[in-house]
C-alpha positions in Angstrom: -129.9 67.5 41.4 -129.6 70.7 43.4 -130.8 72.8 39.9 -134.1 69.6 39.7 -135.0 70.9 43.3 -134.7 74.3 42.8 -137.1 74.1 39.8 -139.4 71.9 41.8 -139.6 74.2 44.4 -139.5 77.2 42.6 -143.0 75.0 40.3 -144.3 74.3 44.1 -143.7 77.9 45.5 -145.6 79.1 42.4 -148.4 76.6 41.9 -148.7 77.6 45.8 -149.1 81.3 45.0 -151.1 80.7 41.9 -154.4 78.7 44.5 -154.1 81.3 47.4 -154.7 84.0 44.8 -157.7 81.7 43.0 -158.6 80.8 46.7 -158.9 85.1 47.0 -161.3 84.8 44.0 -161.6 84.0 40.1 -160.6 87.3 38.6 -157.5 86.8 36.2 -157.4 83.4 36.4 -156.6 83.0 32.4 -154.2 85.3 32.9 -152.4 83.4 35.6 -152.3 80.5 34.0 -151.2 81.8 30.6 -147.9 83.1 32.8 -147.8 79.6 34.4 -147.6 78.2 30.7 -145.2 80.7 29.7 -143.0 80.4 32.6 -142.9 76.5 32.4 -142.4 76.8 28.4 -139.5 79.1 28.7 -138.2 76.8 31.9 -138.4 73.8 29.6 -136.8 75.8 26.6 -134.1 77.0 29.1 -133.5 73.4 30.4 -133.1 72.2 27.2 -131.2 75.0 26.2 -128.9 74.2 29.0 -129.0 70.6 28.3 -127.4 71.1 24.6 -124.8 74.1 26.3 -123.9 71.4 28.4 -123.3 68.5 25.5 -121.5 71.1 23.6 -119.1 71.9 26.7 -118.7 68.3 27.7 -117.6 68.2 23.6 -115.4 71.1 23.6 -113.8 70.2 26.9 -113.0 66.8 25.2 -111.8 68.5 21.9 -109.4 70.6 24.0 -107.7 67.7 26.2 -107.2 66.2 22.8 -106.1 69.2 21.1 -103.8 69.8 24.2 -102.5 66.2 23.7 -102.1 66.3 20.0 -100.0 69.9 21.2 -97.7 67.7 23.2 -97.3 64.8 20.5 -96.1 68.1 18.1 -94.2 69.5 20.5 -92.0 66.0 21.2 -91.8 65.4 17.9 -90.6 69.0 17.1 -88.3 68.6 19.7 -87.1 65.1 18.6 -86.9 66.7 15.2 -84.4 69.3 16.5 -82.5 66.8 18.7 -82.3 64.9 15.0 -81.3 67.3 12.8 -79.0 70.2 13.1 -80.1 73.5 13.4 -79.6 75.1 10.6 -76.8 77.4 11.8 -75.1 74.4 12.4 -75.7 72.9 9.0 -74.6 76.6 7.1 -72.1 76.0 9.5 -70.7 72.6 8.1 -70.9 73.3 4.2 -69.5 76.5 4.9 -66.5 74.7 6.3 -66.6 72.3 3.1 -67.0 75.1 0.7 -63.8 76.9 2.5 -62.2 73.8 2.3 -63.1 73.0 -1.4 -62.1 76.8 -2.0 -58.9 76.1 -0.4 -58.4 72.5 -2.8 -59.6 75.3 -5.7 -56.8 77.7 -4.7 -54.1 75.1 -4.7 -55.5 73.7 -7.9 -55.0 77.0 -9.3 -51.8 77.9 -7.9 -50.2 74.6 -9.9 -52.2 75.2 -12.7 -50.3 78.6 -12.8 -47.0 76.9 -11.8 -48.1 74.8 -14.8 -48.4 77.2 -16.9 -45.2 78.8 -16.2 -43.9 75.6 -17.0 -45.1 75.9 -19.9 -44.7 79.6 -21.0 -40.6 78.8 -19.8 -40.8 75.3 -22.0 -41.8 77.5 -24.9 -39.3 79.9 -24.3 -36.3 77.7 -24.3 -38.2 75.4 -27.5 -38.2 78.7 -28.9 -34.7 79.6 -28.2 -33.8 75.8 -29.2 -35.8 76.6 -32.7 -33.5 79.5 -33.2 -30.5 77.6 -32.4 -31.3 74.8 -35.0 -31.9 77.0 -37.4 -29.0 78.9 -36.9 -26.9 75.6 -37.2 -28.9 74.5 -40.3 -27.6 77.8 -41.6 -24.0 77.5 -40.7 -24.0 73.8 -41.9 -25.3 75.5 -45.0 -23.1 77.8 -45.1 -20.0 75.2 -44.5 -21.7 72.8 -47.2 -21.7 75.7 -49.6 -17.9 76.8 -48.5 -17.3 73.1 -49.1 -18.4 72.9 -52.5 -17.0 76.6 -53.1 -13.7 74.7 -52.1 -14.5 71.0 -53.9 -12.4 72.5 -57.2 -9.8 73.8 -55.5 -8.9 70.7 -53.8 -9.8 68.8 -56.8 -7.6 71.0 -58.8 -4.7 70.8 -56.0 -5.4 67.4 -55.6 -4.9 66.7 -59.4 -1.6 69.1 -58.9 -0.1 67.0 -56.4 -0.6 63.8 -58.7 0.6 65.7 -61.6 4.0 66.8 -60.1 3.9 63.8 -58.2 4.4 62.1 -62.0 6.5 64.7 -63.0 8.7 63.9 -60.1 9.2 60.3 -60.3 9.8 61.3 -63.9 12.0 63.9 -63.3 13.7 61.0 -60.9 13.9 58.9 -63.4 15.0 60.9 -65.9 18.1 62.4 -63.6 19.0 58.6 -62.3 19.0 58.0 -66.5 21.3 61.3 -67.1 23.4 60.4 -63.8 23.8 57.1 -65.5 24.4 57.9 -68.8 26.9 60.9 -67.8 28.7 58.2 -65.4 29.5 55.8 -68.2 30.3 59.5 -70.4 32.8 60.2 -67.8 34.1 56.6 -67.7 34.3 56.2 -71.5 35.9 59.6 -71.6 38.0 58.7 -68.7 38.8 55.5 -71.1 39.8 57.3 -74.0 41.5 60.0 -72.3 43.8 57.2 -70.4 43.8 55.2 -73.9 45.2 58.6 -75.5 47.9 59.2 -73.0 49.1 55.8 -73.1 49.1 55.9 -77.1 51.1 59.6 -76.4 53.6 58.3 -74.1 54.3 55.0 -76.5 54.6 56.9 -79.1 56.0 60.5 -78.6 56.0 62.3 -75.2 53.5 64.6 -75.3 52.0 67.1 -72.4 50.3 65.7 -69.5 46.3 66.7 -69.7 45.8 64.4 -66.9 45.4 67.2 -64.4 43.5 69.6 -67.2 41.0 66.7 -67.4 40.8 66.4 -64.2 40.0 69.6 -63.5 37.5 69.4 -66.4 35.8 66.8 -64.7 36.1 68.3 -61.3 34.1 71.2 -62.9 31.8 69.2 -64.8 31.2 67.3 -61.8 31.0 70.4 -59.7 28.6 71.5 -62.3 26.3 68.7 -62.7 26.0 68.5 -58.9 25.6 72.2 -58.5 22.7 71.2 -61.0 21.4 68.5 -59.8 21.1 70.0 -56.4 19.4 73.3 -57.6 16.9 70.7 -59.6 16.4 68.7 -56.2 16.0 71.9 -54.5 13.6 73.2 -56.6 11.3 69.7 -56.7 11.9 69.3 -53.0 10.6 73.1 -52.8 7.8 72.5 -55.2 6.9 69.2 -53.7 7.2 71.0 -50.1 4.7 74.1 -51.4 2.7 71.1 -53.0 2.5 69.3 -50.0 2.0 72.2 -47.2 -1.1 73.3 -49.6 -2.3 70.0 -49.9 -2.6 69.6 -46.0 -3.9 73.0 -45.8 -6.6 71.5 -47.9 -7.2 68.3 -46.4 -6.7 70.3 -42.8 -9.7 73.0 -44.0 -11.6 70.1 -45.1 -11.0 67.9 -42.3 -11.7 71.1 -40.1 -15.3 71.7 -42.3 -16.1 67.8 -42.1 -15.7 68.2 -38.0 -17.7 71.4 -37.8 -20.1 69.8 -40.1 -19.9 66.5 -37.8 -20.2 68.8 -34.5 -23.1 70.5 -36.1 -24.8 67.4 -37.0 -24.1 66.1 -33.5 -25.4 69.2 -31.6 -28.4 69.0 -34.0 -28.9 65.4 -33.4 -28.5 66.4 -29.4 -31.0 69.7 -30.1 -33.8 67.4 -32.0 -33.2 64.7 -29.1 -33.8 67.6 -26.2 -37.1 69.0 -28.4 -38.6 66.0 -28.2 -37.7 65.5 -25.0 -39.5 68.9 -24.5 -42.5 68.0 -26.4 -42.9 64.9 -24.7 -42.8 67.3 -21.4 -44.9 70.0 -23.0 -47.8 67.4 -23.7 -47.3 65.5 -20.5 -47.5 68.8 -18.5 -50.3 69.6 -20.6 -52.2 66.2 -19.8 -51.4 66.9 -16.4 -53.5 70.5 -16.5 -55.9 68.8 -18.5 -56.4 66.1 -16.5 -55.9 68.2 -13.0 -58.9 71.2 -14.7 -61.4 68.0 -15.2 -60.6 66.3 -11.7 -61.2 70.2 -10.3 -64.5 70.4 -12.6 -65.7 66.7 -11.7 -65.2 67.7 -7.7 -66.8 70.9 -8.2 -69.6 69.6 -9.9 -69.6 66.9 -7.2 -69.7 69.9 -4.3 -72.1 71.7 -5.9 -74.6 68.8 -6.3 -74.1 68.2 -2.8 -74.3 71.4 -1.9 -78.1 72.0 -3.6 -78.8 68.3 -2.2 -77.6 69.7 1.4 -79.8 73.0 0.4 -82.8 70.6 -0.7 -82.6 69.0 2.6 -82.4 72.0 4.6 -85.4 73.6 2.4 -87.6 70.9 3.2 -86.2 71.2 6.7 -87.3 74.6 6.9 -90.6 73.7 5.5 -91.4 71.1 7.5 -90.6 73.2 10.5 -92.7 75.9 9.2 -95.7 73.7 8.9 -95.8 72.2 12.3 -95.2 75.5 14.0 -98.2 76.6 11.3 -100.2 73.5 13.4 -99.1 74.8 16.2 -99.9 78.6 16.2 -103.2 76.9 14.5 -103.8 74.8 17.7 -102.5 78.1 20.1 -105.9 79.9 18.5 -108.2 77.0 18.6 -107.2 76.6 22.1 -107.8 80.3 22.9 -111.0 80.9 21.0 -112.5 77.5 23.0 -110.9 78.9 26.4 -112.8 82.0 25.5 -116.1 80.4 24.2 -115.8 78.1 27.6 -115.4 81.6 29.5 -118.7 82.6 27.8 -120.5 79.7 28.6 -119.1 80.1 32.1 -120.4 83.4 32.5 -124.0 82.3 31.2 -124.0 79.6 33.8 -123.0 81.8 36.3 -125.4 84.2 35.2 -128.3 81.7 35.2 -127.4 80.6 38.6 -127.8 84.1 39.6 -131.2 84.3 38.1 -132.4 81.4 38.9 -132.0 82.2 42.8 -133.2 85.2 42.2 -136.3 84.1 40.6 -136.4 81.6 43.7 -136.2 84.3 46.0 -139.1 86.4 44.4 -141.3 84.1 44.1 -140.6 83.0 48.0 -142.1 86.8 48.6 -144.7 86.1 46.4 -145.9 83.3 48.1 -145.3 85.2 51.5 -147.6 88.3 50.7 -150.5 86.1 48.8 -151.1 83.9 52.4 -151.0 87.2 54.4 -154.0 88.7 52.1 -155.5 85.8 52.3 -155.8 85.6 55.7 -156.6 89.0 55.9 -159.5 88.8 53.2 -160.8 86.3 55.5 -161.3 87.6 58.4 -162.8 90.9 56.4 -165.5 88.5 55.3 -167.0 87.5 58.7 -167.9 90.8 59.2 -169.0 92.7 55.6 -169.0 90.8 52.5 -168.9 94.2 50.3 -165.7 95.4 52.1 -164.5 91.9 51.3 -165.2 92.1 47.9 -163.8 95.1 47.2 -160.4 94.3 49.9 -160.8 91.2 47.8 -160.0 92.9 44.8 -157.5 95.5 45.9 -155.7 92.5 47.7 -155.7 90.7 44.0 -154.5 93.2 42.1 -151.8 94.3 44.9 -150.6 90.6 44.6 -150.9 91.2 40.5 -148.7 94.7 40.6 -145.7 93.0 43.3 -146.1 89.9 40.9 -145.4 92.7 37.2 -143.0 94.8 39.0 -141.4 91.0 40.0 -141.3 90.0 36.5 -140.4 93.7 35.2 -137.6 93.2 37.9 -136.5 89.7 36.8 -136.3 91.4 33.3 -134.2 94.3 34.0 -131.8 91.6 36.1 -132.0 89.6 32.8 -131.0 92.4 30.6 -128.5 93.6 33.0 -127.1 90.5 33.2 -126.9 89.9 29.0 -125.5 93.8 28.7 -122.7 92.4 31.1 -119.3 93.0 30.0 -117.1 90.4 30.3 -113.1 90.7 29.6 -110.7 88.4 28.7 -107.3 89.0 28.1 -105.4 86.6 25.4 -101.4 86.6 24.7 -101.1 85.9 21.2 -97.4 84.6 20.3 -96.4 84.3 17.0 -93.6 82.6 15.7 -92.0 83.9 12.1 -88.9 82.1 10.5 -86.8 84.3 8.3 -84.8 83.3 5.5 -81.4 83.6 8.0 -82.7 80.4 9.7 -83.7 82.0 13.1 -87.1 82.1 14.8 -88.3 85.4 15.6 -90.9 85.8 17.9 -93.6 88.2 18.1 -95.6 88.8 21.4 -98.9 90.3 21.3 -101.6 91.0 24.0 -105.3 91.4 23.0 -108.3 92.2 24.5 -111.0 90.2 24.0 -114.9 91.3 25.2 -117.9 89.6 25.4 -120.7 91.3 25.7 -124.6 89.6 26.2 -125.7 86.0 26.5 -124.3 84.6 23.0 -126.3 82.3 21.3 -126.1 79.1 20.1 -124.6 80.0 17.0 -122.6 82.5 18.5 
């Protein structure tokens, strides 16, 4: 309302100036009112001019409040996003710990795996050494089943000895109890006919007594036969004895083979019984590292899934942080470049003001100077109406030269006032994230200058 009055004053003020000086006389009356037009085209162009600065700030000062609330919507959520989620040190943080964990599960893993394998290697050492031992024992039981039937004949042949003079014996037994008989009833029918002769001798003629010469006959043969008889039982009982003690040698060499070969067979049983018992070891060990390398593979491949899901996650994390402070640093420079573009306009308002009053203020002088030459031209006229003509006309274009150096002075304000510099210093802050998960920020402070009234596309 206070600009409306200005101008209406200011239109009054001039259309005021403009009679007196057609009052004064006709001369440059086009001219007068071609600046008139000009003045009130450019006023209208200015008003409207003003009018559409003024939409556009009312537009940009809306456009900011809701830019500045859509800032603090980002802002809370960014902030809710952060309270939500770790940060990203923290998250490194807690796979770290899992992977040192998981590493230390590995290590263990590793350690019986090793332990295992030792196990193993000292399994196969004493299967080895077991191996050897069996086949030494197959050899010696080879060796004692070829002594055995190196042997075989001779016991056969001692055996078949034995039963030979075994025979031999009982024949030789029977034999002497035959000859022992037979010589008995030789002695007694000797004895007989020896008594029957003496008798006979002493009936019939006394003849010498051979009693004691047969006696001692018979004592000898006796003597004899049982010096005889036991040499002959000596030497049977001798033979039978060297019979018998090489017999037992046999049977106790065989009997001694049969027990080795019994031992051996038993220790071999025992040494089959303890490598299976070793095998069945050996492959449940080796289930066990079999079993314990594809639970280790199955976890890792479990952490390591979990670990690119966890790194997923924190990638889009990243990203998503990365794109709202990308909004943000966009919204930062939309908000500067329409603080600065509402600084322009400010200073063009201020600026216009400034003309504007001091148009007002000219044209007050103007009005001023054309009443006192009219009043003056007046006065002139009572008395000469050539000096009044030609006052008249100096008076005219005295107003004419004030109202040009007035207008070359409103120019040179206006030019001075477009060449104006106007400063306006901007912080720029820019926010980088770096691939170690920390926000780096940059700080820098710009100068920005506006120089001239901008125009409507500027």
């Amino acid at each position: 309302c206070q600009e409306e009055n200005d101008k209406q004053e200011t239109k009054k003020s001039l259309c005021l100036g403009m009679g007196l000086g057609v009052a004064g006389g006709a001369v440059d009356l086009d001219a007068a009112a071609a600046e008139n037009q000009a003045f009130l085209s450019t006023r209208t162009s200015e008003k409207k001019e003003m009018v559409v600065l003024n939409d556009r700030l009312a537009v940009y000062i809306e456009k900011v409040r809701s830019l500045e609330q859509s800032n603090k919507l980002l802002e809370a959520e960014i902030d809710g996003i952060k309270s939500h989620h770790v940060k990203p040190s923290g998250l490194r943080l807690l796979y770290e710990d899992q992977l040192r964990e998981l590493r230390r599960i590995a290590d263990q893993m590793k350690v019986q795996r090793d332990l295992a394998v030792a196990a193993k290697d000292a399994m196969a050492g004493q299967l080895e050494m077991l191996k050897v031992k069996y086949e030494e024992a197959v050899e010696a039981r080879k060796k004692a089943e070829l002594e055995i039937e190196a042997f075989r004949p001779d016991v056969d042949a001692a055996t078949s000895a034995r039963i030979a003079l075994e025979k031999r014996l009982e024949n030789l037994e029977v034999e002497l109890e035959f000859l022992q008989r037979i010589h008995k009833k030789e002695i007694e029918e000797l004895m007989a006919q020896i008594y029957g002769s003496v008798a006979k001798v002493d009936v019939a003629f006394s003849l010498p007594d051979l009693a004691s010469a047969l006696k001692q006959i018979q004592a000898q043969y006796d003597s004899i036969a049982a010096q005889n008889l036991q040499e002959m039982d000596a030497w049977y009982k001798a033979k039978f004895q060297d019979l018998n003690k090489a017999t037992s040698r046999h049977v106790e060499t065989v009997r001694s083979v049969r027990e080795e070969i019994t031992a051996y067979k038993r220790e071999i049983q025992n040494k089959q019984r303890e490598l299976d018992a070793l095998k069945n070891r050996n492959e449940a060990l080796l289930l066990q590292i079999k079993e314990a390398q594809e639970r280790y593979k199955r976890e890792e491949e479990e952490l390591q899934i979990r670990i690119e899901t966890l790194k997923e996650e924190l990638k889009s994390i990243k990203g998503k942080i990365g794109l709202l402070l990308r909004e943000y640093q966009d919204l930062l420079n939309v908000k500067m470049s329409l603080e600065i573009e509402i600084t322009t306009y400010r200073k063009l308002i201020e600026g216009e003001d400034s003309r504007l009053s001091s148009m007002v203020s000219g044209l007050s002088l103007m009005s001023v100077s054309a009443g006192t030459v009219s009043g003056v031209f007046g006065a002139a006229e009572a008395h000469s109406g050539a000096v009044s003509s030609a006052a008249s006309e100096k008076m005219l274009s005295s107003s004419t030269t004030v109202d040009h150096n007035h207008h070359e002075s409103l120019e040179e304000f206006t030019h001075e006032q477009a060449v104006e510099m106007t400063e306006r210093k901007t912080v720029l802050i820019r926010t980088v994230k770096t691939d170690e998960d920390t926000f780096q920020r940059d700080t820098q402070e710009r100068t920005i200058t506006i120089s001239g009234a901008a125009d409507e596309n500027d």
